[in-house]
ZADREN-405521 format. One record per residue (C-alpha): residue in one letter; chain; x, y, z. Coordinates in pm, 1 decimal. Each point is the difference from the previous one (the first is absolute). Layout:
<recs>
residuo->A, cadena->A, c1->X, c2->Y, c3->Z
...
</recs>
This chain:
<recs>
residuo->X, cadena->A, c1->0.0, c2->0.0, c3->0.0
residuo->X, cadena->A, c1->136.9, c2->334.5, c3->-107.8
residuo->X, cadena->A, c1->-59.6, c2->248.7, c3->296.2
residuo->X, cadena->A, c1->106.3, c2->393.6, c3->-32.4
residuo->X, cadena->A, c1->-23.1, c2->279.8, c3->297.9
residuo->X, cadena->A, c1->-111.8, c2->318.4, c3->-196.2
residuo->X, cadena->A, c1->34.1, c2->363.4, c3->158.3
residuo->X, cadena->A, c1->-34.9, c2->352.2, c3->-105.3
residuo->X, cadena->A, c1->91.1, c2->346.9, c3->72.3
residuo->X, cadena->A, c1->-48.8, c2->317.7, c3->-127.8
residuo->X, cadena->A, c1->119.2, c2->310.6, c3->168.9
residuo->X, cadena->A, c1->273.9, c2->81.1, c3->198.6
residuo->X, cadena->A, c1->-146.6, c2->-107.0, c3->328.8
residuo->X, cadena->A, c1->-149.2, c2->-286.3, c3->-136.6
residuo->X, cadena->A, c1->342.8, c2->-89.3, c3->-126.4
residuo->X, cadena->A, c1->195.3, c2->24.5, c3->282.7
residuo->X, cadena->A, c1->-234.2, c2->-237.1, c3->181.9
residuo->X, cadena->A, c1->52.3, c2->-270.0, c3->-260.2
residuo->X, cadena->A, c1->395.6, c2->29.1, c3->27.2
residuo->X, cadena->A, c1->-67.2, c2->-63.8, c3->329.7
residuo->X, cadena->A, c1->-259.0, c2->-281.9, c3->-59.5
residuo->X, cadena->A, c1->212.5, c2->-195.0, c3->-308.2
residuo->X, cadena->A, c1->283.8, c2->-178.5, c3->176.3
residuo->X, cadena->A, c1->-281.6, c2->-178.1, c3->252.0
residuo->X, cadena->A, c1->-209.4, c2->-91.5, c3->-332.8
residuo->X, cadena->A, c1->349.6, c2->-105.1, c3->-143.2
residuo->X, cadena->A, c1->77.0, c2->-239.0, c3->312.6
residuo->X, cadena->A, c1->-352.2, c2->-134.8, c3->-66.2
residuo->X, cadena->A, c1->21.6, c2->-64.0, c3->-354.2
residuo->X, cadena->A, c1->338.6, c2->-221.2, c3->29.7
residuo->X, cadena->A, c1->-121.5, c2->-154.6, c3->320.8
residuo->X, cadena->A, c1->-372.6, c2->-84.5, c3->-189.1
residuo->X, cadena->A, c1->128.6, c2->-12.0, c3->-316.8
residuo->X, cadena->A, c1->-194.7, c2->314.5, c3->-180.5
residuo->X, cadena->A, c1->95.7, c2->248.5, c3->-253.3
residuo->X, cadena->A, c1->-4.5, c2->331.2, c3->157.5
residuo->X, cadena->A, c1->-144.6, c2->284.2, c3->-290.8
residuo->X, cadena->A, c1->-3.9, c2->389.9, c3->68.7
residuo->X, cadena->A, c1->-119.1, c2->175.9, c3->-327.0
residuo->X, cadena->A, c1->65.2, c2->349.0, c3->-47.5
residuo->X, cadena->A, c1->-263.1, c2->259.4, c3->-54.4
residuo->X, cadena->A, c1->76.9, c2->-12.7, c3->-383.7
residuo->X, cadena->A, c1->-21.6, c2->-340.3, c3->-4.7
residuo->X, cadena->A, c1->-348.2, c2->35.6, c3->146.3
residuo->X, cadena->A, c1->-133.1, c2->264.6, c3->-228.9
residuo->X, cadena->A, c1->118.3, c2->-279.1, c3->-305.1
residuo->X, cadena->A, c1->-137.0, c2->-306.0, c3->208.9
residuo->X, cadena->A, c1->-353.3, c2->214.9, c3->-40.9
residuo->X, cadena->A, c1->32.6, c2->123.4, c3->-332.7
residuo->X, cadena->A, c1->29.6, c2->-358.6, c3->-87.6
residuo->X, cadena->A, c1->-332.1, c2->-90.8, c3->217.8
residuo->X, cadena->A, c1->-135.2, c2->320.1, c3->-191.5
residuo->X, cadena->A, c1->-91.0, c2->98.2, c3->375.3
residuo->X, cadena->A, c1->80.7, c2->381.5, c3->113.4
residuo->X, cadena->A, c1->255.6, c2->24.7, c3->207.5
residuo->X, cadena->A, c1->-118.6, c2->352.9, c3->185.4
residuo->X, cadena->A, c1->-167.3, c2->-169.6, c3->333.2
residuo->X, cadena->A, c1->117.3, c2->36.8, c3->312.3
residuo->X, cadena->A, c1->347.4, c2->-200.7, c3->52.1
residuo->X, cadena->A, c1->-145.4, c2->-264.5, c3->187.7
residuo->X, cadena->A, c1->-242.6, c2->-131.3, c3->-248.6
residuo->X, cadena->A, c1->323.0, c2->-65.3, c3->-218.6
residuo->X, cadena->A, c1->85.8, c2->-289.7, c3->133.9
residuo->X, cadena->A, c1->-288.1, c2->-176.4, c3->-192.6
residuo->X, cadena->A, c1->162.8, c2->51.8, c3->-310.5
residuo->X, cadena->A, c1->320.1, c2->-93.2, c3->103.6
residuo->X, cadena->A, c1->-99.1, c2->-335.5, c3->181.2
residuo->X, cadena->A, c1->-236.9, c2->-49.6, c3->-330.9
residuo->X, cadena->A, c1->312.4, c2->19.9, c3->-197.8
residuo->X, cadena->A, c1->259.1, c2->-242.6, c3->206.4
residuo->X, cadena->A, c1->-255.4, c2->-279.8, c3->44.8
residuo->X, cadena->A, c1->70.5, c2->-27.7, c3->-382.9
residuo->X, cadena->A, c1->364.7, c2->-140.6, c3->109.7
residuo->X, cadena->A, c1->-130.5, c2->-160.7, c3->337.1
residuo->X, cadena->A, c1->-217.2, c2->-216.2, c3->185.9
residuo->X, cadena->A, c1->-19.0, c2->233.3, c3->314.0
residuo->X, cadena->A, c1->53.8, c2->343.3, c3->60.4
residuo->X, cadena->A, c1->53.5, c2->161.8, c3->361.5
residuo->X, cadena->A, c1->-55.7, c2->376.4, c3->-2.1
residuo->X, cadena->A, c1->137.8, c2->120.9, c3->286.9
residuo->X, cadena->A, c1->-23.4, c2->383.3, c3->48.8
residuo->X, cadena->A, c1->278.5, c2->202.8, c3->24.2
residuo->X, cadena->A, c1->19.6, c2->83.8, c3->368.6
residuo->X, cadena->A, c1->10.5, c2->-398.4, c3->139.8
residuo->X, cadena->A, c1->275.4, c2->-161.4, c3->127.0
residuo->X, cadena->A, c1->-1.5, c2->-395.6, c3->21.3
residuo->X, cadena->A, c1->185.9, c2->-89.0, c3->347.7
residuo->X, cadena->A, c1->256.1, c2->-283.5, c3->-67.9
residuo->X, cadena->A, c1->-199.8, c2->-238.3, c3->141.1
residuo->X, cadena->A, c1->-262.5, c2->16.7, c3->-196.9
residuo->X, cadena->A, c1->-161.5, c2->-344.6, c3->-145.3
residuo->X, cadena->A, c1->-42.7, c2->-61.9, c3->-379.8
residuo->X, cadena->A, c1->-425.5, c2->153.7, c3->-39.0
residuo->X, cadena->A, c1->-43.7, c2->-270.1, c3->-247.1
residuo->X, cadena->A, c1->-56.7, c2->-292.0, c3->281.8
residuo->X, cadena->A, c1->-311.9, c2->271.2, c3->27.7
residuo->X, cadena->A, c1->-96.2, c2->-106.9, c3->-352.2
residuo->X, cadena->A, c1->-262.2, c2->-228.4, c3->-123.3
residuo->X, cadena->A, c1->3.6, c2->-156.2, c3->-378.5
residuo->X, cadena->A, c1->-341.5, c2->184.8, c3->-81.8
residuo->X, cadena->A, c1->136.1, c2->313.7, c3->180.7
residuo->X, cadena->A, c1->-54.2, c2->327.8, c3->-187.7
residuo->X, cadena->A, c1->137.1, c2->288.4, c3->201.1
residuo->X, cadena->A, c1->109.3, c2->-29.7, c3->375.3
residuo->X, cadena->A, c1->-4.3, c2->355.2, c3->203.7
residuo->X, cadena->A, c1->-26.4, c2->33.7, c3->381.2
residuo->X, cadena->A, c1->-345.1, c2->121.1, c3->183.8
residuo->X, cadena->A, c1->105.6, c2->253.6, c3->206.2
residuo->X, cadena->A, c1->-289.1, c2->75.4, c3->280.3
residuo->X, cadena->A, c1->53.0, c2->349.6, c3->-32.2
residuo->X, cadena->A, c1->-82.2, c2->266.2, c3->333.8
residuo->X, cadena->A, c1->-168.9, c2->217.1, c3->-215.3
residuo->X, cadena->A, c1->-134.3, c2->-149.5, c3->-309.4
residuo->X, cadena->A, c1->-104.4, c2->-368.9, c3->97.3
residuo->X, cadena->A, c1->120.2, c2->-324.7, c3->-202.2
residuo->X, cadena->A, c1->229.3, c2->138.3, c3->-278.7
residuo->X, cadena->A, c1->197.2, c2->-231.8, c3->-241.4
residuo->X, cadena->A, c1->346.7, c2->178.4, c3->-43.6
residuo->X, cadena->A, c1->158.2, c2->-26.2, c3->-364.3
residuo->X, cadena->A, c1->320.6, c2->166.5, c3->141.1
residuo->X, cadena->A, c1->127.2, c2->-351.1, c3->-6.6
residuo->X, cadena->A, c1->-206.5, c2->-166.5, c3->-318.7
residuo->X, cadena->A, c1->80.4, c2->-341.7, c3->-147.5
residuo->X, cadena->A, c1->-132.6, c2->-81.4, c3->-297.6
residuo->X, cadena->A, c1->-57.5, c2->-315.6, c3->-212.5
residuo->X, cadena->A, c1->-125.0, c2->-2.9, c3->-378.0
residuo->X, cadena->A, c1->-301.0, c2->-219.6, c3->154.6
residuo->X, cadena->A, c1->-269.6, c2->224.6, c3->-214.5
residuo->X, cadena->A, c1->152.8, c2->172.9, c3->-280.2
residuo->X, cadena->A, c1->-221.0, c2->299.1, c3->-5.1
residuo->X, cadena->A, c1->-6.1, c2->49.8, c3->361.0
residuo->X, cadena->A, c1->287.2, c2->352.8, c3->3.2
residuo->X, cadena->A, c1->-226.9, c2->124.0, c3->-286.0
residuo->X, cadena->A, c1->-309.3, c2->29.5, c3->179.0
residuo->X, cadena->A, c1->244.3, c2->166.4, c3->245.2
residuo->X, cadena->A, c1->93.9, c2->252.5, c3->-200.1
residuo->X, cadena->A, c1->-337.1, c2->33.8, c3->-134.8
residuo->X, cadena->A, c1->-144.4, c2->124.6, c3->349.8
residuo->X, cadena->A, c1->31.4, c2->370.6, c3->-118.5
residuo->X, cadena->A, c1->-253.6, c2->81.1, c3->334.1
residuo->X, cadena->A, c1->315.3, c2->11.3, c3->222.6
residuo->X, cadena->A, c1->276.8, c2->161.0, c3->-188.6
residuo->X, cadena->A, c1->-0.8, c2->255.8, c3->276.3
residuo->X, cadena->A, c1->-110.4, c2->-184.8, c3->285.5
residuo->X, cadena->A, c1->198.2, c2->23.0, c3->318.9
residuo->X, cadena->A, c1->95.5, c2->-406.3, c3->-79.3
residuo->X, cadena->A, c1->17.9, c2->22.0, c3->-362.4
residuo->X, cadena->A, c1->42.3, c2->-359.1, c3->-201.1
residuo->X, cadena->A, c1->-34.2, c2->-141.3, c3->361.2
residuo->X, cadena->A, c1->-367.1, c2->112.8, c3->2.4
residuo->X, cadena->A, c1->-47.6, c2->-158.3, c3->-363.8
residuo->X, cadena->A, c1->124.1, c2->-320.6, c3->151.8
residuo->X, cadena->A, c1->-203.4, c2->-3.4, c3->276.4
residuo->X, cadena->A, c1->-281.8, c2->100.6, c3->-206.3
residuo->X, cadena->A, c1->46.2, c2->-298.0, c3->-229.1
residuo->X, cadena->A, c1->65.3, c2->-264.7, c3->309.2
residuo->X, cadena->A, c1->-395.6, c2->103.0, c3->145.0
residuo->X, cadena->A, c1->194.2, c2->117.4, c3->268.1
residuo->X, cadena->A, c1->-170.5, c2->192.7, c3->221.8
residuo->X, cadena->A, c1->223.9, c2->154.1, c3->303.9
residuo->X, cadena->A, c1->-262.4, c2->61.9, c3->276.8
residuo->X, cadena->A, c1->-112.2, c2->-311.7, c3->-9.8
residuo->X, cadena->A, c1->141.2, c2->-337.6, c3->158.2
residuo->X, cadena->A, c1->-235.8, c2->-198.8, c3->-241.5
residuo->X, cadena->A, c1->85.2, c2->-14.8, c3->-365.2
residuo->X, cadena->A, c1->-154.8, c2->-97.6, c3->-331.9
residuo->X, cadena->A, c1->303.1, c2->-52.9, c3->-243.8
residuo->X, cadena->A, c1->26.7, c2->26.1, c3->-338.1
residuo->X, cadena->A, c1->196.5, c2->-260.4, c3->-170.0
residuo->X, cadena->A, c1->319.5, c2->209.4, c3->-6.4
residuo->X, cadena->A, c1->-29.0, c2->34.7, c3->387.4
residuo->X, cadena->A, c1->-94.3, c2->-379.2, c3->63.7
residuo->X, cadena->A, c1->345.8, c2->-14.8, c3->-189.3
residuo->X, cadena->A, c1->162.2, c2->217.7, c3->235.6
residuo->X, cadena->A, c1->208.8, c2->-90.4, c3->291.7
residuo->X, cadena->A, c1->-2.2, c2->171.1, c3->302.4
residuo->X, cadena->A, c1->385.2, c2->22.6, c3->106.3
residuo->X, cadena->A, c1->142.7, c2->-9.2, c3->397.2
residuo->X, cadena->A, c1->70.8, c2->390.7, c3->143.7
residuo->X, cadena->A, c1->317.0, c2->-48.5, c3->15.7
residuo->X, cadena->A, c1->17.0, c2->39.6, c3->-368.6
residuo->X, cadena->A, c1->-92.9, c2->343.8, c3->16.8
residuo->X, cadena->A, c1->89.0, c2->123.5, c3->322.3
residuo->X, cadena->A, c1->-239.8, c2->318.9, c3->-14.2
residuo->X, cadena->A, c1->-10.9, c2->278.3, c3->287.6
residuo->X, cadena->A, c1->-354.0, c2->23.6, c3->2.3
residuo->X, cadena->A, c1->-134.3, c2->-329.0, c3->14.5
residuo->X, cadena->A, c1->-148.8, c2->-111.0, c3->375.4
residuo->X, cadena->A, c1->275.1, c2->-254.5, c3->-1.5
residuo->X, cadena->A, c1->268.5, c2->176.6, c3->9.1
residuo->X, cadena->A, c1->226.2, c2->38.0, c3->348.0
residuo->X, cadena->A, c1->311.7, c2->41.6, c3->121.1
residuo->X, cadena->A, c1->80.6, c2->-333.7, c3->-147.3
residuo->X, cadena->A, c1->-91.5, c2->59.8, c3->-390.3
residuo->X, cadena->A, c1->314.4, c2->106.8, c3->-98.9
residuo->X, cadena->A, c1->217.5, c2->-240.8, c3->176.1
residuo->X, cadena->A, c1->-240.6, c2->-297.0, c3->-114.2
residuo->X, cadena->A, c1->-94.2, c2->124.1, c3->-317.1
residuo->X, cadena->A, c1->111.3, c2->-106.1, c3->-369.4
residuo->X, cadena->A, c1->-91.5, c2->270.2, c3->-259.2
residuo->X, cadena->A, c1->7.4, c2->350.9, c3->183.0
residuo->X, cadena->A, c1->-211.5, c2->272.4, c3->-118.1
residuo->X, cadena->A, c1->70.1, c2->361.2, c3->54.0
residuo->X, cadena->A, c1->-279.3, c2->130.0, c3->-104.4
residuo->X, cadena->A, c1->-171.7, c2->237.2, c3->204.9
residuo->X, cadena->A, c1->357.3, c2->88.0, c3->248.0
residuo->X, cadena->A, c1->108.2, c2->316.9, c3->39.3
residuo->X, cadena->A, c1->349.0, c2->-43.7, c3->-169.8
residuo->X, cadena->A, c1->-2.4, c2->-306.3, c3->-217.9
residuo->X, cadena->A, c1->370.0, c2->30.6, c3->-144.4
residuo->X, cadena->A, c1->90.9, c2->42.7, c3->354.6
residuo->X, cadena->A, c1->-222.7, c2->-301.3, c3->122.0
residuo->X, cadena->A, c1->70.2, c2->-240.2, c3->-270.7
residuo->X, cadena->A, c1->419.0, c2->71.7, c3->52.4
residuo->X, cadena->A, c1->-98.7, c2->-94.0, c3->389.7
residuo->X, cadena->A, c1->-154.6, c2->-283.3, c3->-85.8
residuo->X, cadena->A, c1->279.3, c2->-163.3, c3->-236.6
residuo->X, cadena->A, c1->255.2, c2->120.2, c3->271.6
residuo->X, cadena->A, c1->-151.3, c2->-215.8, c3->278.4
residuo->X, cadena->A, c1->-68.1, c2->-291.1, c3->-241.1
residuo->X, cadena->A, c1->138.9, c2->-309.8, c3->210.8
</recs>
């Protein structure tokens, strides 16, 4: 099985958090055996001009295009976004992975917003071809506060206030991944512990991320 981790910045803060984020997705890829892929912003404007998709969306929704584009080489794709570190002992997320698995994203129960599945760390399979076009196709939330992530959840029946769901069959083929593959700051399970315990840490939502993430790496046993 051919297995890639796929990132992406653009802007100068943005960037600096990946430089700090690519040698922990580096020690993961030889460890795991992935490919580890960081297109440029270039390189995204010609991955969409080839979709014939417009590239002018907020940055976040770009990473359907790009993971559209690499499942042409592989059988998985994990997007990880670019202010996550993985912590050295983190375990290989496929043992997470069924044969009829589509996507696999963690749930986080969020303080504020209820049950939210987090594409911040997204894997993909090609399990239904069509499945990052209706994606893309969920013009609604271009400009919603959780951009693509709001298509997705759209398209799983997902609904976030509520503790029973109805999937559709792109959520029934989703798998709901252990926190500690996105370690997130404002899920009710996070404590003291998160960090130390965790696998995949999320900055999202501290203060100073570059700061944070360096932190994080530097007390890494």
């Amino acid at each position: 099985m051919k297995k890639a981790i796929v990132s992406f910045a653009h802007g100068d803060k943005f960037n600096r958090m990946l430089q700090i984020a690519l040698p922990t997705f580096y020690h993961y890829g030889t460890k795991y055996n992935y490919d580890v892929i960081c297109p440029s912003y270039n390189n995204v404007i010609e991955i969409c001009k080839d979709l014939g998709w417009d590239h002018n969306r907020p940055i976040s929704w770009l990473k359907v295009p790009i993971i559209k584009r690499f499942l042409n080489n592989y059988d998985t794709i994990l997007w990880l976004d670019s202010d996550i570190i993985i912590t050295k002992k983190s375990p290989d997320i496929m043992q997470y992975i069924e044969n009829d698995t589509l996507q696999a994203v963690t749930v986080h129960a969020d303080l504020y917003e209820g049950l939210v599945p987090n594409c911040g760390v997204w894997l993909l399979t090609n399990k239904f071809s069509n499945y990052l076009d209706d994606v893309w196709a969920k013009t609604a939330y271009i400009n919603h506060h959780w951009w693509e992530q709001m298509a997705v959840i759209e398209l799983m029946n997902w609904i976030p206030k509520s503790k029973t769901q109805k999937l559709s069959e792109y959520g029934l083929s989703t798998v709901g991944l252990p926190y500690e593959f996105n370690v997130h700051k404002n899920d009710v399970r996070f404590n003291e512990d998160s960090i130390k315990n965790g696998y995949f840490l999320h900055a999202t939502m501290w203060k100073d991320r570059e700061k944070t993430m360096q932190e994080w790496i530097d007390n890494d046993e």
